[in-house]
Backbone bond lengths (Angstrom), bond angles and torsions (degrees), N, CA, C in turn:
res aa  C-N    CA-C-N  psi(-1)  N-CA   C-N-CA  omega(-1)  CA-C   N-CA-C  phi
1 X - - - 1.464 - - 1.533 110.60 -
2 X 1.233 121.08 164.07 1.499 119.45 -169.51 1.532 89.19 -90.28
3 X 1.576 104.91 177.98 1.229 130.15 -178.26 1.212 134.87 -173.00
4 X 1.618 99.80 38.15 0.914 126.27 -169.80 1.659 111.45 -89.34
5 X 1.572 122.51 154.20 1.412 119.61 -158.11 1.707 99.82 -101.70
6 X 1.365 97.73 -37.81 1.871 98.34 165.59 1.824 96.15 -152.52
7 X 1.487 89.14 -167.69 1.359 107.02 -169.07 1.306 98.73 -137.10
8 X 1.273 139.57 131.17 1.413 137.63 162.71 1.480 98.50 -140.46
9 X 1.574 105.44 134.31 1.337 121.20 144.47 1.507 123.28 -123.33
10 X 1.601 98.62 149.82 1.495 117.36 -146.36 1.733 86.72 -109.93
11 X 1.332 111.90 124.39 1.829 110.90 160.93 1.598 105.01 -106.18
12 X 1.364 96.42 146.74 1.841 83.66 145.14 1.601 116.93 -115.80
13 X 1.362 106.19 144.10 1.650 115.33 -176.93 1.352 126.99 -63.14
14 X 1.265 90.49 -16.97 1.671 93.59 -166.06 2.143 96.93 -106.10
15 X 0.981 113.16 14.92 1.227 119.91 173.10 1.839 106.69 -57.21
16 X 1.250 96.90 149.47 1.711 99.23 174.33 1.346 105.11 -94.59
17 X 1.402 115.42 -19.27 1.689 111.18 -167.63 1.946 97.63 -115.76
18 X 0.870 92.60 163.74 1.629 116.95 179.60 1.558 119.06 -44.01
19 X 1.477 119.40 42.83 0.829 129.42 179.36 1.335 121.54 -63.97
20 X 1.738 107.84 -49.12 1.730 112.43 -156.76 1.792 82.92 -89.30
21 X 1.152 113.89 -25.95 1.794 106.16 175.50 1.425 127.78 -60.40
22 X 1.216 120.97 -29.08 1.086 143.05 -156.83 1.664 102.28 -103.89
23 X 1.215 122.99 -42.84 1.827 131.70 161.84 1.374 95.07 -59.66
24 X 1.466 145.96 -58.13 1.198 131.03 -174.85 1.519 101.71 -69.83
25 X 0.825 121.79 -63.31 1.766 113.44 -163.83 1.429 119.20 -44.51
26 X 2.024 112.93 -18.04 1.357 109.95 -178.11 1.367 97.24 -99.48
27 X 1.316 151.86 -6.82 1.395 152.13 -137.84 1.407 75.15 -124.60
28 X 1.304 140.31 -41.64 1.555 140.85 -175.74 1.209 114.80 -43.13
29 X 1.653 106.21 -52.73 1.773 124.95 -158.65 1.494 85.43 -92.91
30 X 1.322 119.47 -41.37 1.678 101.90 -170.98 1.767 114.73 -59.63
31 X 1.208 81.92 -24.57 2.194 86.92 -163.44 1.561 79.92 -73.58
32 X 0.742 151.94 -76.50 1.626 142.96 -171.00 1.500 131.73 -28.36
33 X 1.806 97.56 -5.84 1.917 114.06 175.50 1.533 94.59 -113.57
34 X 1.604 83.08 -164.13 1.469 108.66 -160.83 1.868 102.81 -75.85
35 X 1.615 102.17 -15.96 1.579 106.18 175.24 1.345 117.79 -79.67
36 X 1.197 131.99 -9.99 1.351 131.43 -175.07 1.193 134.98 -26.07
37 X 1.684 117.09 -40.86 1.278 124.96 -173.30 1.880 104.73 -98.83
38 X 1.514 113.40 17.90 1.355 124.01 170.17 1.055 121.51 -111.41
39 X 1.572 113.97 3.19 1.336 131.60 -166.24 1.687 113.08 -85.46
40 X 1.088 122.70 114.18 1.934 125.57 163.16 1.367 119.78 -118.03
41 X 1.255 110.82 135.48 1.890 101.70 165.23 1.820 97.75 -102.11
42 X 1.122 122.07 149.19 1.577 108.58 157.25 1.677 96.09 -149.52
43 X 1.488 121.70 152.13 1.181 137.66 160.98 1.515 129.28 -97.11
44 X 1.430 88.91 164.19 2.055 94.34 -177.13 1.134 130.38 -82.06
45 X 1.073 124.19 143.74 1.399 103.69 178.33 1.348 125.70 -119.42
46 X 1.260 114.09 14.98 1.359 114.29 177.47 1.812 93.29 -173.96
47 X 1.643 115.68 165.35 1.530 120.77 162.76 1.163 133.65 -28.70
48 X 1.084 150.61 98.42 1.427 136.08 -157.07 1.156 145.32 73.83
49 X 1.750 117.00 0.69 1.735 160.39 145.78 1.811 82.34 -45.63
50 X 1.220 148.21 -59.09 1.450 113.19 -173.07 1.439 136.63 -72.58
51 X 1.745 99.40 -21.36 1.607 90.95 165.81 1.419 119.40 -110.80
52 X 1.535 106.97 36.67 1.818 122.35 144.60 1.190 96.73 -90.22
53 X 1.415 121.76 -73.18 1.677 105.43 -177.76 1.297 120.46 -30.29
54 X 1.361 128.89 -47.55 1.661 135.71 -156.58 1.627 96.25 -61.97
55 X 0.799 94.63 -58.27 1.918 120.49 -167.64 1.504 101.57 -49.64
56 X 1.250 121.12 -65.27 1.204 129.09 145.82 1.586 154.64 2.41
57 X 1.362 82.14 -63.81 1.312 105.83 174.66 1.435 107.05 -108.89
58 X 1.319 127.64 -7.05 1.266 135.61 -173.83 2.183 98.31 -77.26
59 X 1.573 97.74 -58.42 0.991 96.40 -163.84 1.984 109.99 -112.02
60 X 1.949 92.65 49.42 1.550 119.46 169.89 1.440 107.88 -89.07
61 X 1.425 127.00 -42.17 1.112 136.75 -143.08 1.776 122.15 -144.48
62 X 1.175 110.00 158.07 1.443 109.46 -163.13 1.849 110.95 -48.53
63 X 1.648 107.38 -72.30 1.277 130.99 154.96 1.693 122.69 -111.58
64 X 1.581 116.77 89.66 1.297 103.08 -163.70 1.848 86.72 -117.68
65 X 1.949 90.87 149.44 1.047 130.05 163.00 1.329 144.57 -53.03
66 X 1.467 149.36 36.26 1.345 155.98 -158.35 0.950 115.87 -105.33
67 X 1.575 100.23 115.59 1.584 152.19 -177.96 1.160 106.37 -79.62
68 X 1.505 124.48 134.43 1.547 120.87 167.51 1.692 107.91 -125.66
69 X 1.094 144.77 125.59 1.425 157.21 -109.64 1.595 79.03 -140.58
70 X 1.065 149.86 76.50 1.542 137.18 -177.73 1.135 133.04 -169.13
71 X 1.270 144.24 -152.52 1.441 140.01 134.41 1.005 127.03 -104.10
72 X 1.265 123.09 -158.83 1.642 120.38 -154.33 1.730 104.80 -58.14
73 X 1.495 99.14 -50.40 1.711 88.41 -179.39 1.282 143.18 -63.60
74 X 1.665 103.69 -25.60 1.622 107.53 179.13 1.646 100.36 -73.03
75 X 1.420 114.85 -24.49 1.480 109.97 -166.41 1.703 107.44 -75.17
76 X 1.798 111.00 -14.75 1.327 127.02 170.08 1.235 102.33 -61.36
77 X 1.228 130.17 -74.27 1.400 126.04 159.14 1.057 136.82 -16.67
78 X 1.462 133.23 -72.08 1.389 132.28 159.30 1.379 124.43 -48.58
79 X 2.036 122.55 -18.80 1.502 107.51 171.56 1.571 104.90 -74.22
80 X 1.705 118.19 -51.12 1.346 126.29 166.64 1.884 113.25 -11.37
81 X 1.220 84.78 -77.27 1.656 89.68 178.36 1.453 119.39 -59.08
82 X 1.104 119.22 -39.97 1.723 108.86 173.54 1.173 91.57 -67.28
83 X 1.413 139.67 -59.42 1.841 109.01 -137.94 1.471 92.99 -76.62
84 X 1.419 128.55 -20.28 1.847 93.86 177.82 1.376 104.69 -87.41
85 X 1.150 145.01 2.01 0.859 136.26 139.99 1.958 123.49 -35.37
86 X 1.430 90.99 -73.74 1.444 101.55 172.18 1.374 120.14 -57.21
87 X 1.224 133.39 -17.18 1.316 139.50 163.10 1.260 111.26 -62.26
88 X 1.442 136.76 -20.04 1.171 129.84 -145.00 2.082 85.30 -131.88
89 X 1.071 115.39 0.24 1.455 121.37 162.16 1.652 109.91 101.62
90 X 1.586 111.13 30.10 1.835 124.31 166.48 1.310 96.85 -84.17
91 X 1.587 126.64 168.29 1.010 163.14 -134.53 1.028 128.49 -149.31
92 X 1.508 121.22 0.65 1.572 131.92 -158.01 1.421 123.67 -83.78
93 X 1.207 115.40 134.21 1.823 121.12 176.69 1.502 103.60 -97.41
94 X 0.985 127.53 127.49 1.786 155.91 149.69 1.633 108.59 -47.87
95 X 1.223 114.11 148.75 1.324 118.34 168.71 1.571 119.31 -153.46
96 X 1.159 130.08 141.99 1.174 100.11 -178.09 1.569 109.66 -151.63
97 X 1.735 112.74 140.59 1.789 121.01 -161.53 1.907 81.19 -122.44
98 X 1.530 83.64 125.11 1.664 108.49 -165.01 1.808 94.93 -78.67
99 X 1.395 103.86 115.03 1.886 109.46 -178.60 1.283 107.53 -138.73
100 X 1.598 122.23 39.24 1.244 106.40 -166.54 1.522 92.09 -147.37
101 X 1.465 117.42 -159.24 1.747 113.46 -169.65 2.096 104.41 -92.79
102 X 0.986 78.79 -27.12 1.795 65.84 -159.82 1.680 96.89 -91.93
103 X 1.139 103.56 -73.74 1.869 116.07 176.07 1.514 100.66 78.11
104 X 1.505 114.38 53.10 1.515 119.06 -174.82 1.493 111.99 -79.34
105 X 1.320 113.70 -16.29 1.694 127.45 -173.70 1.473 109.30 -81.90
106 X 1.924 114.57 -45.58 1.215 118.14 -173.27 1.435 108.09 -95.68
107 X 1.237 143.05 11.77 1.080 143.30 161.43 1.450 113.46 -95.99
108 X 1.631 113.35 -26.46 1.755 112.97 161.09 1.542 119.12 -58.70
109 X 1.559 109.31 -36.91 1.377 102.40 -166.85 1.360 118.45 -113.85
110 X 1.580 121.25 -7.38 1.546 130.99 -162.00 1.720 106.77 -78.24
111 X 1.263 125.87 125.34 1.055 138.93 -149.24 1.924 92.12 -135.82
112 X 1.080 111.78 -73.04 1.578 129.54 -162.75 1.357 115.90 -111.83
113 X 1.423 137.63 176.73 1.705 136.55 160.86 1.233 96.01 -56.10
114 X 1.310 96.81 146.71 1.605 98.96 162.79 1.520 119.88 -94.09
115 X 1.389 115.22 6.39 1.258 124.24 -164.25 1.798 80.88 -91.32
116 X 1.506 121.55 -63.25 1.844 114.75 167.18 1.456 97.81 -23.11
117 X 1.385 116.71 -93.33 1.552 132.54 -139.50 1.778 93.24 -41.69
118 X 1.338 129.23 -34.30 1.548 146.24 -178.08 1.740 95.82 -65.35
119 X 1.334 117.88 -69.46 1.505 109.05 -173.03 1.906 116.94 -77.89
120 X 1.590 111.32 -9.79 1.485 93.66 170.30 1.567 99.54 -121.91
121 X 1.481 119.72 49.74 1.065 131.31 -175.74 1.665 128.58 -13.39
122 X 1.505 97.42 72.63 1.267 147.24 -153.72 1.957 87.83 -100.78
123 X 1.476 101.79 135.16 1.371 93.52 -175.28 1.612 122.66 -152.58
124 X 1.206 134.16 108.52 1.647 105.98 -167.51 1.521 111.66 -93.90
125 X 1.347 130.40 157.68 1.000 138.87 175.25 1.838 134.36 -111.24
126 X 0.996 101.09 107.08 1.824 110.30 -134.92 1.366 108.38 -108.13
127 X 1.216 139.91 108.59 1.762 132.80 154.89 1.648 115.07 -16.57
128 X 1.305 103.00 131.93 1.642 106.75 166.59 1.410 107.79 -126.55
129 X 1.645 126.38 141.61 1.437 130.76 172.16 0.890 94.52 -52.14
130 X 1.389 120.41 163.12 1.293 144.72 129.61 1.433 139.58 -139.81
131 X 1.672 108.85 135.97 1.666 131.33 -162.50 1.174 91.77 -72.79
132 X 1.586 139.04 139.83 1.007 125.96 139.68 1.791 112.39 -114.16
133 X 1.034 148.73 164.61 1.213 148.24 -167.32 1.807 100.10 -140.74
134 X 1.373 116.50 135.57 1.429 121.41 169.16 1.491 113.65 -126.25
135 X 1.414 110.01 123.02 1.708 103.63 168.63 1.515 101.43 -179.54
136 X 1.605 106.12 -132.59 1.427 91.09 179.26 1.389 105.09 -93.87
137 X 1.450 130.77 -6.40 1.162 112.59 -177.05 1.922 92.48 -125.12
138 X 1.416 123.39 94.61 1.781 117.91 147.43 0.929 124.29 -21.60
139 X 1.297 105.88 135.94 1.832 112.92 178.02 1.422 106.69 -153.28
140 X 1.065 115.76 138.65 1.458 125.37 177.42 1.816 109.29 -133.21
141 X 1.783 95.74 161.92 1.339 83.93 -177.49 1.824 103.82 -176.37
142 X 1.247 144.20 160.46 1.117 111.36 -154.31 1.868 96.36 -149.09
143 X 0.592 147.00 120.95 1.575 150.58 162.11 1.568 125.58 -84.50
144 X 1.365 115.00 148.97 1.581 102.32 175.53 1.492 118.69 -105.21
145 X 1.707 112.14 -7.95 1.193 92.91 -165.04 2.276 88.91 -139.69
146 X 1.047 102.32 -27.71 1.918 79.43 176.53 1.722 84.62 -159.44
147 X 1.312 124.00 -177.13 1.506 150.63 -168.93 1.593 102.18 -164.81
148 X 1.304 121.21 110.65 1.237 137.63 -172.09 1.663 114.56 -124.85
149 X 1.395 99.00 157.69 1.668 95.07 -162.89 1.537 92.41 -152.28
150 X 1.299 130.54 142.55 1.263 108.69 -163.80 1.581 131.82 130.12
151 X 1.479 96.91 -153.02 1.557 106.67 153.71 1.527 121.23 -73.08
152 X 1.025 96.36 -37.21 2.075 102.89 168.92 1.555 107.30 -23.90
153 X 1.176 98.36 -82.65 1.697 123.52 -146.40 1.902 97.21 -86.36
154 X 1.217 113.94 -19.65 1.141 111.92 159.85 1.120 146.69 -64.71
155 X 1.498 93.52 -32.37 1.911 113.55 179.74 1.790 87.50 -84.38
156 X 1.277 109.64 -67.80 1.356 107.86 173.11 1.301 134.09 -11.79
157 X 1.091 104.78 -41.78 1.573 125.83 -157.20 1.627 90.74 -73.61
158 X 1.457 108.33 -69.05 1.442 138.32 157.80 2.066 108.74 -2.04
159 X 1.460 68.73 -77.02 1.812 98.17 -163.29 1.980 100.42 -54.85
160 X 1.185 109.76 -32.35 1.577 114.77 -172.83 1.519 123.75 -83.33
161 X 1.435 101.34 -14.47 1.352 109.65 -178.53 1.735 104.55 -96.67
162 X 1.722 118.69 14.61 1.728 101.28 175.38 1.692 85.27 -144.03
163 X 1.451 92.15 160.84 1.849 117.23 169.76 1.434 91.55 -68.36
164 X 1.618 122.86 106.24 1.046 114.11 152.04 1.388 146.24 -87.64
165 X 1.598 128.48 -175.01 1.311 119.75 -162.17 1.452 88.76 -161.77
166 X 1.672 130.41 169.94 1.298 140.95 169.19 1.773 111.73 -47.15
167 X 1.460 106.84 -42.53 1.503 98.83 -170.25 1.396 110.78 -80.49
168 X 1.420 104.41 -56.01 1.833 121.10 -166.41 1.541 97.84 -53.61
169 X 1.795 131.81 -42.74 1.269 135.54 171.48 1.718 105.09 -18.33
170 X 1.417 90.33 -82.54 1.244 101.74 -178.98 1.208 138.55 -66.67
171 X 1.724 123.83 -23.58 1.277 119.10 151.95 1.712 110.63 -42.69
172 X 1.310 109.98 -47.48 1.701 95.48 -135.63 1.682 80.53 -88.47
173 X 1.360 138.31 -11.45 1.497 124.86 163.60 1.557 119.28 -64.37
174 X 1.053 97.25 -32.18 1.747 95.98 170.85 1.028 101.78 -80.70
175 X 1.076 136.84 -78.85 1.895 120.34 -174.84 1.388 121.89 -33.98
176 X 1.616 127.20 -24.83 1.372 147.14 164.92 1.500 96.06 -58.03
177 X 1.323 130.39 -73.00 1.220 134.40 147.10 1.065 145.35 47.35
178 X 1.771 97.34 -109.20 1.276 131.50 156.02 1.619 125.38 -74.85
179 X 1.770 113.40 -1.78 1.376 116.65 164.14 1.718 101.05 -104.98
180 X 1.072 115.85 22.52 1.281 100.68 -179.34 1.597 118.95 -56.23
181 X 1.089 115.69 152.67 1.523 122.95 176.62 1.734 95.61 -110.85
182 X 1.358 116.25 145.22 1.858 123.79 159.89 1.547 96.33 -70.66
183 X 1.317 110.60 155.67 1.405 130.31 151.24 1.396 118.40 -78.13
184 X 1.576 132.42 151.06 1.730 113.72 169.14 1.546 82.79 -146.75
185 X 1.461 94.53 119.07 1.824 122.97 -174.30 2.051 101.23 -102.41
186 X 1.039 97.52 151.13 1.683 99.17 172.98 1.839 94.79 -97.79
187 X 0.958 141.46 113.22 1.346 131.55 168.61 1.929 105.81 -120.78
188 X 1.240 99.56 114.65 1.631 109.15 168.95 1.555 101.20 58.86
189 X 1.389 99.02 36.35 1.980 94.69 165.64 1.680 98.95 82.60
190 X 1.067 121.48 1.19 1.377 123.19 169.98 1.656 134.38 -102.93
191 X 1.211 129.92 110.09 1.450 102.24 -165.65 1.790 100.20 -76.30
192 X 1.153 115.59 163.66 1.671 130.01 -169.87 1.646 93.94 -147.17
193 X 1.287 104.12 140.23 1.488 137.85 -160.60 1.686 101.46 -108.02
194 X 1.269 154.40 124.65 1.319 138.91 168.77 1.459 113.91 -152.09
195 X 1.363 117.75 140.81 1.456 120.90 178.63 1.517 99.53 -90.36
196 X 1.454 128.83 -29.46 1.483 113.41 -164.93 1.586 75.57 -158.60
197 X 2.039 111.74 145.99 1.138 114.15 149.83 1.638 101.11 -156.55
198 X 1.457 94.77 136.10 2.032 115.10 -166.86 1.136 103.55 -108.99
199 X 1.314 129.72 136.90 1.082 161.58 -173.72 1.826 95.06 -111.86
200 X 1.503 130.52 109.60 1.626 99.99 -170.11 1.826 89.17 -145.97
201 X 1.386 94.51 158.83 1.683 99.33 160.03 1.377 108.35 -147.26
202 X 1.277 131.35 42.25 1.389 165.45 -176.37 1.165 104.15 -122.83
203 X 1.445 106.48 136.06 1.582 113.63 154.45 1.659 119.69 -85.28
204 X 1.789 108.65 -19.13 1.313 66.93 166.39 1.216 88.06 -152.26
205 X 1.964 136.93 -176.27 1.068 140.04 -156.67 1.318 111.74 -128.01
206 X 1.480 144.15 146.15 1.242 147.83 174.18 1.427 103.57 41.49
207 X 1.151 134.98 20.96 1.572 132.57 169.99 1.245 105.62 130.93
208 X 1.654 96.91 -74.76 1.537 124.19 -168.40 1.124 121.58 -91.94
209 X 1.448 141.18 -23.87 1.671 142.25 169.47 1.295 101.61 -48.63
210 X 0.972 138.71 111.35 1.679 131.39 153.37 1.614 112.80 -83.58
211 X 1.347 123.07 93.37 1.226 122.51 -166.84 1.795 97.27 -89.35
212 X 1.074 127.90 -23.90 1.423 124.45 -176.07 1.587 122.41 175.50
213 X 1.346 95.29 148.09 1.754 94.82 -154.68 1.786 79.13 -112.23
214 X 0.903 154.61 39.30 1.789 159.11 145.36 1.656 118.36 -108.55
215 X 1.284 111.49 -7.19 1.103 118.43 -162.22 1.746 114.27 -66.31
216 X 1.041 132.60 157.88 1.601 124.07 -163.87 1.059 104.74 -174.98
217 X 1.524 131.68 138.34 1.353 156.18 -151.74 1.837 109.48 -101.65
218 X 1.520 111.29 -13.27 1.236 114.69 -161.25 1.573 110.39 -154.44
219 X 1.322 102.21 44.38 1.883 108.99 -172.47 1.413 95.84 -132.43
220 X 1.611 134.45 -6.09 0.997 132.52 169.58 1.618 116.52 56.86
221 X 1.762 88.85 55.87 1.360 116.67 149.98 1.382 128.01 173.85
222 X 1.141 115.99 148.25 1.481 112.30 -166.69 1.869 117.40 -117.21
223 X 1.645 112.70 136.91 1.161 109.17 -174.75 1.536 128.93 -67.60
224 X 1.104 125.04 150.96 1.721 133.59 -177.26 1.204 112.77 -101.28
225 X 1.593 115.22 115.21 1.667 100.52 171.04 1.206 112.55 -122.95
226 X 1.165 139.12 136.86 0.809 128.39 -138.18 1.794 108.85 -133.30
227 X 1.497 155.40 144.90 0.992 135.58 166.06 1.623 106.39 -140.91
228 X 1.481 108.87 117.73 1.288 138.85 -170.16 1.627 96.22 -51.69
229 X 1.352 126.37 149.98 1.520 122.28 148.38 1.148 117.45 -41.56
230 X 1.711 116.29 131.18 1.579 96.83 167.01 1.532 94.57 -166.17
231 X 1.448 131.68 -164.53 1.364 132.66 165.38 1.596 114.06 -35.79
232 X 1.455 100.59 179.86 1.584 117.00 178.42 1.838 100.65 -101.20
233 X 0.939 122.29 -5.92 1.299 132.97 -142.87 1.930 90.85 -132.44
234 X 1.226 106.00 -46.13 1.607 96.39 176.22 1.899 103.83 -97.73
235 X 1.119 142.70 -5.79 1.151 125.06 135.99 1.588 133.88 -85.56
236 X 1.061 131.93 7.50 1.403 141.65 122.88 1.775 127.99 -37.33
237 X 1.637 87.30 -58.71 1.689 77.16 168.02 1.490 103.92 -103.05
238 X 1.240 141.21 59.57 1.535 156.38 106.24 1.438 110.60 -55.23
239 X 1.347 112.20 -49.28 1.580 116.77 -148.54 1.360 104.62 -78.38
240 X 1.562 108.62 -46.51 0.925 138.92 160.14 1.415 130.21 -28.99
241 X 1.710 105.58 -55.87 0.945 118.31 156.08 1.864 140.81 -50.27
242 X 1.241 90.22 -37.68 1.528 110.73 165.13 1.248 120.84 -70.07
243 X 0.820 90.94 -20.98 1.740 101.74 -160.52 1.931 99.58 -87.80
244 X 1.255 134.24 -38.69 1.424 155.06 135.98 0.960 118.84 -35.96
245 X 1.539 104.70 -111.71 1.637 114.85 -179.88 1.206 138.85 -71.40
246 X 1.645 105.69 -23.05 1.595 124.47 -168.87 1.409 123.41 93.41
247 X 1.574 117.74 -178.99 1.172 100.92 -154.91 1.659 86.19 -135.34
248 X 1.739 121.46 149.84 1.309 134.09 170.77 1.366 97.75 -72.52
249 X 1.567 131.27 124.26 1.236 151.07 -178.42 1.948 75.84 -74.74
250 X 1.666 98.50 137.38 1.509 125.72 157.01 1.564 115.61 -48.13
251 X 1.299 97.63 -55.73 1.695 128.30 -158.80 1.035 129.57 -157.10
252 X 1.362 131.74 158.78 1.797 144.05 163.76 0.964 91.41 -108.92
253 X 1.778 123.55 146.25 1.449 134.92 148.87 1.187 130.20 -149.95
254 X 1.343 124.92 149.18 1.572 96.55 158.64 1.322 119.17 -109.29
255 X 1.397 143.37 22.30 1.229 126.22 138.49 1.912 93.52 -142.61
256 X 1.314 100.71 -172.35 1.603 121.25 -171.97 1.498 100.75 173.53
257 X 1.590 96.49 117.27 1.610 119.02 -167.42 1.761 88.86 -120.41
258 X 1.188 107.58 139.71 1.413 135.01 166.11 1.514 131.43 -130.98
259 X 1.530 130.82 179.27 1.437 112.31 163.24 1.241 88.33 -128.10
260 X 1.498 122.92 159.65 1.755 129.88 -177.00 2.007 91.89 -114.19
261 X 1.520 100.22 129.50 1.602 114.35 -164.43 1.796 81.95 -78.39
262 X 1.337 112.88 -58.89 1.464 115.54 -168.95 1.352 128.81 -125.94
263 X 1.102 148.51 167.72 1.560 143.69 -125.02 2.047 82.11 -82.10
264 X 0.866 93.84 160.52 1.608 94.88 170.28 1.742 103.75 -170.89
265 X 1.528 110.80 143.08 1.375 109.58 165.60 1.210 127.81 -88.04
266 X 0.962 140.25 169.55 1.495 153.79 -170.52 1.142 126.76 -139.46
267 X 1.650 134.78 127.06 1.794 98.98 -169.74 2.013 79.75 -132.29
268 X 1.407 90.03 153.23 1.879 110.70 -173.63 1.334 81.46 -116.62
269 X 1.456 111.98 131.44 1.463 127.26 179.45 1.319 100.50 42.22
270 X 1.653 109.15 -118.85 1.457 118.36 -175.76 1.159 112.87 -109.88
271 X 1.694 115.87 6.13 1.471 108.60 166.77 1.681 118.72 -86.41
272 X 1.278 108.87 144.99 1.727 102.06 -178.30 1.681 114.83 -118.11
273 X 1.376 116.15 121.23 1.652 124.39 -167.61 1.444 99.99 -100.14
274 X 1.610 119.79 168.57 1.565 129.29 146.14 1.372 117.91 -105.85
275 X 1.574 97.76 138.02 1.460 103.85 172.24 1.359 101.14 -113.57
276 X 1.289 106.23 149.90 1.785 119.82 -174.45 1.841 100.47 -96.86
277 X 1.594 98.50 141.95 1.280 100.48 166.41 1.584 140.56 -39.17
278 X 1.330 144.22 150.39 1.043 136.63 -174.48 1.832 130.86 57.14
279 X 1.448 87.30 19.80 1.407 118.00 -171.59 1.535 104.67 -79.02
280 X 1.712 118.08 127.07 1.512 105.15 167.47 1.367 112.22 -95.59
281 X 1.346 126.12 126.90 1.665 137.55 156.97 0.976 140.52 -101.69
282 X 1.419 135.31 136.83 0.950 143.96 -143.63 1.762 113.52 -146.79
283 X 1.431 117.79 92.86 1.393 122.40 172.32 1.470 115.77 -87.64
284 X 1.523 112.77 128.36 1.481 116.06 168.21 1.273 106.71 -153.29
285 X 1.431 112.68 175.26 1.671 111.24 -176.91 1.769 110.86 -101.47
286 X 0.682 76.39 156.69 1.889 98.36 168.72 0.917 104.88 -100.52
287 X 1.586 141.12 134.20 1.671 138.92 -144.35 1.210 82.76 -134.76
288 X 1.484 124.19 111.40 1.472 146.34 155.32 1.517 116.83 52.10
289 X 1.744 100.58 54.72 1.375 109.57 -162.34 1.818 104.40 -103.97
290 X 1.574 105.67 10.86 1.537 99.49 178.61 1.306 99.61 -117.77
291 X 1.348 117.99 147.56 1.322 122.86 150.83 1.663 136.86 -118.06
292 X 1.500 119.19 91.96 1.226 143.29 -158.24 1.462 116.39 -125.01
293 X 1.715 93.27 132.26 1.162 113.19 144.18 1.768 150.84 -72.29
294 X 1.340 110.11 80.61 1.940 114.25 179.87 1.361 132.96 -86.48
C-alpha cells in the first residue's frame, strides 16, 4: 500500500509537449482513489523554479511524493532538489510522466502505470551520476541518466536558445555540428583530445544513439563513450554508427577524475552548465540513492 504523505506534480507551462496535460490527466485518476485529498498539480515559473519546488516539497512533509511532468531535464531538476533535500534528512520519492523529446530515463526503467506503482507503492531504487567540481569555488551536481562534454552540450547549447520545430531542430544541430570545437582534458598527466565524451546509465541517448545494450541504473556503475578527435566526416560516421548498430562502450566505472585545460560546457540530462578552465572533475555514482516512481 502507498504511504505516501502527499503527492505533487510539477508541470512547466511553457513546455511545447504535453506537459501541463499529462499532470492533470494523472492527478485525474489519482483523485478517484483512496489518495485524493493528497493530490496537487502546481507549475513553474521560471528556469530552475522546479528544483526549488522539489526541495520544497521534498522537505514539507513526512514521506512526500514529487512528480515531474517533463523530459529528461525538468526531471534533472526535480532529482537535484530532492537529494539536497535528502541530504539534509527528507525522505522523498521522485516520479516521473515522460512530456518532453527524448525521455531516455523513462524508457530505461518504465515497466507498469505509474498510477499502479503510486497505489501499491511499489518503488525502484536507482544510481545517480555525480559532477563533482574542485577549486576555489565547489560544485556539485547529480544526473540520472548520462553527463556529456563535448558535442552534447554544444548542440544543446545551440538547440536551447530558439522556439523549436521539426525542421529548425535539425538545421541548427548541424550547424552546431559543423562548428564543433574538440575538448582537451588533462587525464592521468596526459592531455586527451575529444569531440564527444558520455558519462551514461542509459542504453540509449536522444532516442536514437544506442550507446549500450549492458547499461543499468542499479549495478553501481556507469558506461564511458568516448570519441577521440578526428575528422568531420569520421565522426559522422560514428554518429551514424550509433544511430544503426550502436556503439562498443570504451569502459565501465565508477568514478573518472580529469582536469579541464579550458572553459568547457557540460550538459546533465538536458540541463547544460559551465566549467571554467583548469578546473578539477570528478564523475562517480551515487549507489541507489533515488527512490522513484517510472
Amino acid at each position: 500500500m502507498s504511504d505516501y504523505s502527499s503527492i505533487s506534480i510539477i508541470y512547466n507551462p511553457k513546455s511545447t509537449g504535453p506537459s501541463k496535460a499529462h499532470a492533470y490527466e494523472l492527478a485525474k485518476k489519482l483523485r478517484k482513489t483512496s489518495l485524493k485529498d493528497r493530490v496537487r498539480v502546481l507549475s513553474t515559473k521560471y528556469p530552475g523554479h522546479g528544483e526549488v519546488l522539489a526541495y520544497r516539497l521534498a522537505t514539507a512533509s513526512r514521506r512526500p511524493l514529487i512528480i515531474s511532468s517533463s523530459g529528461d531535464g525538468g526531471y534533472n531538476e526535480t532529482i537535484n532538489g530532492v537529494i539536497r533535500a535528502q541530504q539534509e534528512g527528507a525522505r522523498p520519492v521522485t516520479g516521473l510522466l515522460p512530456s518532453g523529446n527524448a525521455n531516455d530515463h523513462y524508457h530505461s526503467l518504465h515497466k507498469t502505470s505509474i498510477e499502479s506503482q503510486i497505489l501499491s507503492g511499489k518503488k525502484h531504487k536507482i544510481d545517480l551520476l555525480r559532477l563533482s567540481t574542485y577549486g576555489a569555488e565547489p560544485w556539485q551536481r547529480f544526473a540520472h541518466s548520462y553527463i556529456g562534454f563535448g558535442l552534447t552540450p554544444q548542440v544543446g547549447e545551440q538547440l536551447n536558445k530558439t522556439d523549436l520545430n521539426a525542421v529548425n531542430e535539425i538545421i541548427i544541430a548541424m550547424r552546431a555540428f559543423y562548428a564543433l570545437e574538440a575538448i582537451k582534458l588533462r587525464i592521468g598527466g596526459e592531455v586527451e583530445k575529444y569531440d564527444s565524451l558520455i558519462f551514461s546509465n542509459v542504453q540509449k541517448m536522444s532516442k536514437v544513439l544506442s550507446l549500450s545494450d549492458t547499461a543499468a541504473m542499479h549495478d553501481g556503475k556507469f558506461e564511458i563513450t568516448a570519441f577521440p578527435h578526428r575528422s568531420k566526416i569520421k565522426l559522422m560516421l560514428t554518429l551514424l554508427k550509433a544511430a544503426t548498430r550502436g556503439l562498443s562502450v570504451n569502459d565501465r566505472a565508477a568514478k573518472f577524475s580529469f582536469q579541464t585545460l579550458e572553459p568547457v560546457t557540460v550538459q546533465l540530462d538536458g540541463e547544460i552548465h559551465r566549467i571554467e578552465a583548469k578546473t578539477r572533475v570528478r564523475v562517480d555514482i551515487a549507489p541507489k540513492v533515488l527512490s522513484c516512481v517510472v
